[in-house]
Residue, then its C-alpha position, 0 to 999 in steps of 0.5 A: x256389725x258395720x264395716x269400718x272403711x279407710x278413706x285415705x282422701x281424708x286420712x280418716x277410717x269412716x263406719x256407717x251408723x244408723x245416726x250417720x257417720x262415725x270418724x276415727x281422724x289419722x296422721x301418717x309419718x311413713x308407716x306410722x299411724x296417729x289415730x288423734x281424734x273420733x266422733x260418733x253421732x251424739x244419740x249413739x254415743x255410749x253404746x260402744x260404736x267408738x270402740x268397734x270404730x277404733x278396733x276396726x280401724x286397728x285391725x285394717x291399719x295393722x293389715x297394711x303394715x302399719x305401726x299405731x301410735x296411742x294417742x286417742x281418748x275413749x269417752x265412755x259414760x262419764x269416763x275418759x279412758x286411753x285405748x290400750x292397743x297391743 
């Protein structure tokens, strides 16, 4: 499984693909996060990295403390889903 790191420069978690580099962008308002926007490499995309990529962001944002905001769309297949977190 690929290690989901923060990258607190660019406000965005970042996990290593063997296609490239998968994104999850954030907004920080105190210590609230917006996870807002995800990008996997095209050839990888409907294979589930975008839901590990956003669960690990969740679990590393969660063990800082923060509060997440849902406000991100999954696309999976031909369907768009929100994230539940809880």
């Amino acid at each position: 499984m690929s290690v989901v790191r923060d990258n607190t420069e660019l406000n965005r978690f970042e996990m290593g693909t063997e296609a490239g580099l998968a994104i999850a962008d954030y907004r920080l308002n105190g210590f609230t996060m917006t996870i807002y926007h995800t990008e996997v490499p095209a050839r990888l995309r409907g294979r589930g990295h975008g839901g590990r990529l956003v669960m690990g962001a969740i679990s590393r944002a969660r063990s800082k403390g923060y509060k997440i905001v849902p406000n991100l769309l999954v696309r999976a297949g031909s369907y768009v889903r929100f994230i539940q977190i809880r």
